[in-house]
N, CA and C atoms as a LAMMPS dump frame, in Angstrom:
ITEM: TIMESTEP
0
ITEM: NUMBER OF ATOMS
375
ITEM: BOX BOUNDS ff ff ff
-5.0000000000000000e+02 5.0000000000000000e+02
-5.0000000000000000e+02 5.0000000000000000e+02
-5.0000000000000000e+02 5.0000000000000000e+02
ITEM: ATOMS id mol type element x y z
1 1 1 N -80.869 -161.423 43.437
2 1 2 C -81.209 -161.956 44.749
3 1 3 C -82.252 -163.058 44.55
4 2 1 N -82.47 -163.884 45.24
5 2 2 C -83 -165.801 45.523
6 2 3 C -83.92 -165.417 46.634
7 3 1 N -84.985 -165.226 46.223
8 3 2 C -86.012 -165.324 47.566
9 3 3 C -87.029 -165.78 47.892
10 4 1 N -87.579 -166.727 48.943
11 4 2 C -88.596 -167.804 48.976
12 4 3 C -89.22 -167.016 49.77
13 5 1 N -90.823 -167.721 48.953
14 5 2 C -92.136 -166.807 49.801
15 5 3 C -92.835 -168.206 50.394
16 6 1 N -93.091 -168.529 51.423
17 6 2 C -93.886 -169.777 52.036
18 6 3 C -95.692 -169.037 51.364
19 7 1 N -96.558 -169.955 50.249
20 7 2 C -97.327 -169.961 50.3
21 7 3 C -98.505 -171.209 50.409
22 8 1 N -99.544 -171.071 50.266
23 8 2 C -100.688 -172.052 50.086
24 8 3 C -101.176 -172.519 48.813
25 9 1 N -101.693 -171.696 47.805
26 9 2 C -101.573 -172.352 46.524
27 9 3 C -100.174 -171.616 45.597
28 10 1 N -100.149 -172.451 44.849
29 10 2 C -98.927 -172.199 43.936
30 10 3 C -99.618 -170.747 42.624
31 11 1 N -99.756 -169.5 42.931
32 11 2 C -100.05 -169.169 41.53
33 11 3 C -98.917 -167.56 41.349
34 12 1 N -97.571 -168.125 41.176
35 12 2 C -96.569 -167.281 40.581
36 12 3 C -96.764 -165.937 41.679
37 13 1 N -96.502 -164.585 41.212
38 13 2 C -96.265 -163.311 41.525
39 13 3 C -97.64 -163.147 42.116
40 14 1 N -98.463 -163.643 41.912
41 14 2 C -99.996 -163.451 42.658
42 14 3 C -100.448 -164.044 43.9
43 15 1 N -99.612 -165.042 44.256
44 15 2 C -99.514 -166.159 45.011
45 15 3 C -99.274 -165.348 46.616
46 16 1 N -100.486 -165.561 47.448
47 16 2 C -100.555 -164.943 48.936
48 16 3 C -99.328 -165.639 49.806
49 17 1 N -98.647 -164.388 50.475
50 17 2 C -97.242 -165.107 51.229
51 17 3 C -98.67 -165.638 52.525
52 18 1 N -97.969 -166.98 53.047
53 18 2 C -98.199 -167.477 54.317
54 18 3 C -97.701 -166.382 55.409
55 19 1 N -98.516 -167.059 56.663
56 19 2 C -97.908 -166.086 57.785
57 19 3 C -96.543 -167.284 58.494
58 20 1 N -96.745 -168.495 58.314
59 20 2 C -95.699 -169.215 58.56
60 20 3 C -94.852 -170.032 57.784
61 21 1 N -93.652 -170.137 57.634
62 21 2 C -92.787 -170.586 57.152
63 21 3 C -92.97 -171.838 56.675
64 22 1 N -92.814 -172.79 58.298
65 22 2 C -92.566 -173.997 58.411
66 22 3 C -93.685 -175.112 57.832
67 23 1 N -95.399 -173.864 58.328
68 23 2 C -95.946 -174.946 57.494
69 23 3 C -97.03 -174.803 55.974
70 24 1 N -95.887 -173.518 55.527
71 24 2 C -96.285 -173.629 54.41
72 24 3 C -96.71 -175.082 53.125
73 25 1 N -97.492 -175.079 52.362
74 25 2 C -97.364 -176.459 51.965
75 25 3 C -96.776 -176.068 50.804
76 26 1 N -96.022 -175.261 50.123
77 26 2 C -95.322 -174.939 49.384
78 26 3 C -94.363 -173.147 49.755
79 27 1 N -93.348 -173.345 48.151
80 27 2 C -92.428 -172.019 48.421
81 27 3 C -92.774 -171.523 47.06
82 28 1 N -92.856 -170.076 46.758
83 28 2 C -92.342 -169.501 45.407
84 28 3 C -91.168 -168.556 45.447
85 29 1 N -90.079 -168.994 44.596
86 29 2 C -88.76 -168.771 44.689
87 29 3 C -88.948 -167.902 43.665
88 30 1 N -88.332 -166.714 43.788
89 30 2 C -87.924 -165.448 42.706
90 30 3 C -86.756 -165.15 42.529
91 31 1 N -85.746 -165.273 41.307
92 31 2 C -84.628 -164.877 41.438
93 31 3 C -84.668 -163.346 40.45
94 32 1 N -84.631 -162.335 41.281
95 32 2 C -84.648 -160.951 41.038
96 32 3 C -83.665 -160.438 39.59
97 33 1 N -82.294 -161.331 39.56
98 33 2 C -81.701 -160.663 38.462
99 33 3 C -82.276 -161.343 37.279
100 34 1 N -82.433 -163.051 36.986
101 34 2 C -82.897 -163.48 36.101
102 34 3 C -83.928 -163.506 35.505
103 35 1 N -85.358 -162.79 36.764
104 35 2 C -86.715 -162.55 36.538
105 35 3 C -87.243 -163.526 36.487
106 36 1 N -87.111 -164.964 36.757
107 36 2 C -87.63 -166.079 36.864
108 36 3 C -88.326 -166.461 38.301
109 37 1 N -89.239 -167.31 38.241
110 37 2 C -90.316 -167.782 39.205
111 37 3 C -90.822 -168.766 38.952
112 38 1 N -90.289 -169.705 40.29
113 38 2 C -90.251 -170.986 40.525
114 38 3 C -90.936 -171.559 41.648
115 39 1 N -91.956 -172.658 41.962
116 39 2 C -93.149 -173.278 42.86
117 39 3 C -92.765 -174.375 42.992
118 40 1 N -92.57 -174.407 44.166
119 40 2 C -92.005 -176.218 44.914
120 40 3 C -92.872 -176.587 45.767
121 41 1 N -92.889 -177.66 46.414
122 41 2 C -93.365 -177.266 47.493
123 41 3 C -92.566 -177.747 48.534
124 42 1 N -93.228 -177.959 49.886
125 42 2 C -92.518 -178.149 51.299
126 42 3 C -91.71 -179.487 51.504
127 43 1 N -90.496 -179.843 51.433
128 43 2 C -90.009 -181.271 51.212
129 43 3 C -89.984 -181.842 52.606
130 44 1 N -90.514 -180.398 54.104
131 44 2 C -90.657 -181.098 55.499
132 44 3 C -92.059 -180.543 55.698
133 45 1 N -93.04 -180.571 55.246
134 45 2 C -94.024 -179.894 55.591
135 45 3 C -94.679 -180.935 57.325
136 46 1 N -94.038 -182.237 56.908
137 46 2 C -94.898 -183.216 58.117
138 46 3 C -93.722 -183.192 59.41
139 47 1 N -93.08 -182.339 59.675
140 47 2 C -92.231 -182.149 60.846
141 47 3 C -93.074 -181.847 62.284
142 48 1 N -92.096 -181.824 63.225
143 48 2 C -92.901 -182.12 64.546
144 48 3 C -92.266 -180.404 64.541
145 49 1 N -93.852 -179.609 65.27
146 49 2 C -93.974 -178.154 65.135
147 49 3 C -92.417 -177.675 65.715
148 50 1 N -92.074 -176.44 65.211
149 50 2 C -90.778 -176.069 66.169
150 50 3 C -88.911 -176.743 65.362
151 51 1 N -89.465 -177.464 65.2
152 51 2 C -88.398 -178.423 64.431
153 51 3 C -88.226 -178.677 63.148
154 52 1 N -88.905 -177.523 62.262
155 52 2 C -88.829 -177.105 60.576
156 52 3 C -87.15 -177.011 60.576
157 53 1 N -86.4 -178.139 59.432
158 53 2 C -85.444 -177.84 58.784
159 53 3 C -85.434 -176.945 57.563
160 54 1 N -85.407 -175.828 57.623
161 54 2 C -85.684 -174.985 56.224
162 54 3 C -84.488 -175.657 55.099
163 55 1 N -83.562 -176.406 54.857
164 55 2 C -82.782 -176.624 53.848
165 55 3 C -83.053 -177.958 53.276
166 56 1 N -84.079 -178.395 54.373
167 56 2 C -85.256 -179.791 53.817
168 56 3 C -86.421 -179.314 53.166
169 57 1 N -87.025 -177.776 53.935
170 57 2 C -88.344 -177.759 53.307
171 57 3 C -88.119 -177.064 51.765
172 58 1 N -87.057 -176.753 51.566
173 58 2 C -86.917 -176.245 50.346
174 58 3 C -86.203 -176.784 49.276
175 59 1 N -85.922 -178.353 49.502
176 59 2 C -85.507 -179.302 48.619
177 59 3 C -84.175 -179.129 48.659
178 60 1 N -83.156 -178.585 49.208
179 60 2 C -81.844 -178.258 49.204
180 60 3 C -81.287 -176.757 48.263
181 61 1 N -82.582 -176.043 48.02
182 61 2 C -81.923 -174.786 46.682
183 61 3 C -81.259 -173.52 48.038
184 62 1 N -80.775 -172.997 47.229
185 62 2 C -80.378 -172.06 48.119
186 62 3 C -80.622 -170.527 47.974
187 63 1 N -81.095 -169.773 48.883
188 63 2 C -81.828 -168.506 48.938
189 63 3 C -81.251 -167.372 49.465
190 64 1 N -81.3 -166.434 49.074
191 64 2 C -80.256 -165.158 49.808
192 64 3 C -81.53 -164.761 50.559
193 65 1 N -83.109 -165.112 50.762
194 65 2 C -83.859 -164.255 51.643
195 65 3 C -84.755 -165.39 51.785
196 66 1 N -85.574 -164.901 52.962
197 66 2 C -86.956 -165.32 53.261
198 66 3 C -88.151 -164.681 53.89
199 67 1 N -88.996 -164.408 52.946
200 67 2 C -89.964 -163.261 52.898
201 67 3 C -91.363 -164.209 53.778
202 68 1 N -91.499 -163.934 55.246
203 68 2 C -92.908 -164.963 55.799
204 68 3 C -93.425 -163.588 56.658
205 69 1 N -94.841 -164.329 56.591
206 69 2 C -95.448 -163.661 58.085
207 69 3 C -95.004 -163.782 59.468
208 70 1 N -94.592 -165.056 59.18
209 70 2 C -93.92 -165.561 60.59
210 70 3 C -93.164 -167.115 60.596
211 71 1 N -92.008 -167.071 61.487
212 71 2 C -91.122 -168.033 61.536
213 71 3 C -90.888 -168.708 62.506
214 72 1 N -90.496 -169.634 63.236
215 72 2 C -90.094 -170.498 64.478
216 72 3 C -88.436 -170.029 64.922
217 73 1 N -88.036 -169.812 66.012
218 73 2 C -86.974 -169.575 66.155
219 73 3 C -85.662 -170.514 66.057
220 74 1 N -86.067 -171.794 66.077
221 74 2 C -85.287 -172.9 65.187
222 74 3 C -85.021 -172.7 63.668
223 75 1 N -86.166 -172.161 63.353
224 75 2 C -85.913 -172.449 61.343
225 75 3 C -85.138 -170.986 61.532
226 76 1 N -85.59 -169.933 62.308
227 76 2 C -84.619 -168.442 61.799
228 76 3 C -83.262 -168.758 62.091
229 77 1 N -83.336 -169.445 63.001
230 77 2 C -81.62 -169.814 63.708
231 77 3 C -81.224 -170.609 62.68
232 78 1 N -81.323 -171.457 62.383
233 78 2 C -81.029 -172.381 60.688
234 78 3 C -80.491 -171.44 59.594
235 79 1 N -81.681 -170.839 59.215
236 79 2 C -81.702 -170.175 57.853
237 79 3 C -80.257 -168.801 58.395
238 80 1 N -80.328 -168.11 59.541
239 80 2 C -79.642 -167.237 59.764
240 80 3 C -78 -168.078 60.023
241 81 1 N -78.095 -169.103 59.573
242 81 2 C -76.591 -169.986 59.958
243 81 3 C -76.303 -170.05 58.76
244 82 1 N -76.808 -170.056 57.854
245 82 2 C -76.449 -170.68 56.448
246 82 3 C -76.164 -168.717 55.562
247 83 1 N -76.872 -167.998 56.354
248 83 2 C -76.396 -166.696 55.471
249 83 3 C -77.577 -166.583 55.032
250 84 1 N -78.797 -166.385 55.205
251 84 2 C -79.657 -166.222 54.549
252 84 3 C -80.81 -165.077 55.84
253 85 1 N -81.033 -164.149 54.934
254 85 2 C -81.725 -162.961 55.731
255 85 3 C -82.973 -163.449 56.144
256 86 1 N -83.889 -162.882 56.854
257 86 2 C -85.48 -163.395 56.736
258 86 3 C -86.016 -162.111 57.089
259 87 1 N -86.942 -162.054 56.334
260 87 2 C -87.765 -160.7 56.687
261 87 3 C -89.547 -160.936 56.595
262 88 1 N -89.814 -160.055 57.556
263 88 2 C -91.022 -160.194 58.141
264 88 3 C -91.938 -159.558 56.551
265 89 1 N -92.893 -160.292 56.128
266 89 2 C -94.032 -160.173 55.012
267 89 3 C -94.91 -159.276 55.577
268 90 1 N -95.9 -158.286 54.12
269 90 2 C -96.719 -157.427 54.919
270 90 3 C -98.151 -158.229 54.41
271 91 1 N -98.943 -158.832 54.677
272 91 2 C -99.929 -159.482 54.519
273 91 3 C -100.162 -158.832 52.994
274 92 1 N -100.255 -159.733 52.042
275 92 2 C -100.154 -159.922 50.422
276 92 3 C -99.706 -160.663 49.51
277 93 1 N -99.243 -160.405 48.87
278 93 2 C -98.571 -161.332 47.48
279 93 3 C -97.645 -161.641 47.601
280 94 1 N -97.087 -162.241 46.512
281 94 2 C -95.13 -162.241 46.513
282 94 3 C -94.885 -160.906 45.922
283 95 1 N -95.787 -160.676 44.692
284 95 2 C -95.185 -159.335 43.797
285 95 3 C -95.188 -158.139 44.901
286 96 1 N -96.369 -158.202 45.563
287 96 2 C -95.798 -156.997 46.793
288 96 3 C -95.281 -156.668 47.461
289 97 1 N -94.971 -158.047 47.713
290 97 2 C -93.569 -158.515 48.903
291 97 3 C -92.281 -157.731 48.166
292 98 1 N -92.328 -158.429 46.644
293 98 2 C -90.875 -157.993 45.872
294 98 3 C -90.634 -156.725 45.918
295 99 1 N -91.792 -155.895 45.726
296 99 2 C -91.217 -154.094 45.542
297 99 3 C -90.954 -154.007 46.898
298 100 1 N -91.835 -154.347 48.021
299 100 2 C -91.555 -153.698 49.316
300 100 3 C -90.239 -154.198 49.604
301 101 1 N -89.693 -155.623 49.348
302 101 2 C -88.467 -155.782 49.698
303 101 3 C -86.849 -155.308 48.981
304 102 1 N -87.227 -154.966 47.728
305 102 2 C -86.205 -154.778 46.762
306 102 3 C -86.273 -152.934 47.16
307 103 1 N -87.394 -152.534 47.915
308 103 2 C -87.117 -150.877 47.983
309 103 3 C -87.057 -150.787 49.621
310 104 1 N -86.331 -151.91 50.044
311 104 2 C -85.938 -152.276 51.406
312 104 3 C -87.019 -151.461 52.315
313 105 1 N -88.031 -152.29 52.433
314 105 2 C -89.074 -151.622 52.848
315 105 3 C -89.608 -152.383 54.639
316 106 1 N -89.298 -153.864 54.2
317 106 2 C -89.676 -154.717 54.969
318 106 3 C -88.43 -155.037 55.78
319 107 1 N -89.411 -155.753 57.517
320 107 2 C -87.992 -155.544 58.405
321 107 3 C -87.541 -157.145 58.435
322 108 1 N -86.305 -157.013 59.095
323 108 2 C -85.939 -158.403 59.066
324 108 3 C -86.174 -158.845 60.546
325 109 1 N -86.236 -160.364 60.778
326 109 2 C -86.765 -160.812 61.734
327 109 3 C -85.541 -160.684 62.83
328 110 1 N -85.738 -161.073 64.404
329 110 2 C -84.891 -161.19 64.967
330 110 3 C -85.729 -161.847 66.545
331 111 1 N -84.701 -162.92 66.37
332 111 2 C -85.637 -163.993 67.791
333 111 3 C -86.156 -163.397 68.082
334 112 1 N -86.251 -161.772 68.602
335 112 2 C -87.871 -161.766 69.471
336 112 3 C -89.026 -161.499 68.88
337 113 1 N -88.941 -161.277 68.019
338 113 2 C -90.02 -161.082 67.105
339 113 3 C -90.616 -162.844 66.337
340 114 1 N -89.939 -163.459 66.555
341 114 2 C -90.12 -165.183 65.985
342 114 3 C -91.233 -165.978 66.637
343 115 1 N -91.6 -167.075 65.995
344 115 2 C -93.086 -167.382 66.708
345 115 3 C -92.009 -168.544 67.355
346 116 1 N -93.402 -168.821 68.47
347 116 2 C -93.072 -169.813 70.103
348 116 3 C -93.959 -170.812 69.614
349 117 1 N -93.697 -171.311 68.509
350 117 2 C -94.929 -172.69 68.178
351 117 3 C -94.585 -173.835 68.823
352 118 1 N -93.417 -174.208 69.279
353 118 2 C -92.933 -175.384 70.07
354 118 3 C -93.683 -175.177 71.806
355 119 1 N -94.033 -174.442 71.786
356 119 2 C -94.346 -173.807 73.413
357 119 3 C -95.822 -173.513 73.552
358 120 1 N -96.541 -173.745 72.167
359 120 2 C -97.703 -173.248 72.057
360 120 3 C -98.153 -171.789 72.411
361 121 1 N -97.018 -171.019 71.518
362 121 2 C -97.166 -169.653 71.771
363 121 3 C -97.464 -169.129 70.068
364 122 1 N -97.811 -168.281 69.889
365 122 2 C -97.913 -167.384 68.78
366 122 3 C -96.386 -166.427 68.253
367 123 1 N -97.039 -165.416 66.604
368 123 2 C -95.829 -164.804 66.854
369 123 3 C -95.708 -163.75 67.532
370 124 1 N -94.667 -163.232 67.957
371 124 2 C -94.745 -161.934 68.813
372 124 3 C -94.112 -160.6 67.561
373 125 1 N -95.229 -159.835 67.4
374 125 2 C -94.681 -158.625 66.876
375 125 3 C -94.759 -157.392 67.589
């Protein structure tokens, strides 16, 4: 499994997930079978709020998940078009993210739970 964590600094499996997606200024990508870990960063980070293309902010790679604190209901509607899960982060790492998510621990998002940043709303959990 391919899964991007929106963080702030780049430092591998140690690296704090963001609570938002869109304006993360970078991603760390984990691919679970190969054990590899990969730091990009945001290729839309300067988008107008609400209007994050996630298949821009991630340079075009492609991800079977997306592990955030919180998302815009444009980028979940995106990412959920292309086949790609998103699940809500528990304030921590990526490596914590990985066990909690690989021992299906963490929930997945669903518009109502998505942040109202275009509206100047927060996320709703």
């Amino acid at each position: 499994m391919i899964i991007c964590f929106p963080t702030e600094k780049p430092q591998g499996l140690a690296s704090m997930v963001l609570d938002l997606f869109g304006s993360a200024p970078g991603f760390v990508i984990v691919d679970t079978e190969k054990k590899s870990v990969e730091e990009i960063r945001n290729s839309d980070l300067c988008h107008v709020h609400g209007m994050c293309e996630p298949s821009k902010a991630l340079g075009g790679r492609a991800v079977d998940a997306v592990v955030a604190g919180g998302i815009g209901s444009e980028a979940l509607t995106r990412l959920r078009a292309q086949g790609v899960k998103v699940y809500r982060a528990v304030h921590g790492t990526v490596g914590q993210n990985i066990v909690l998510i690989l021992g299906r621990k963490l929930v997945e998002f669903d518009t109502q739970s998505s942040c109202d940043c275009r509206n100047g709303g927060g996320c709703r959990r």
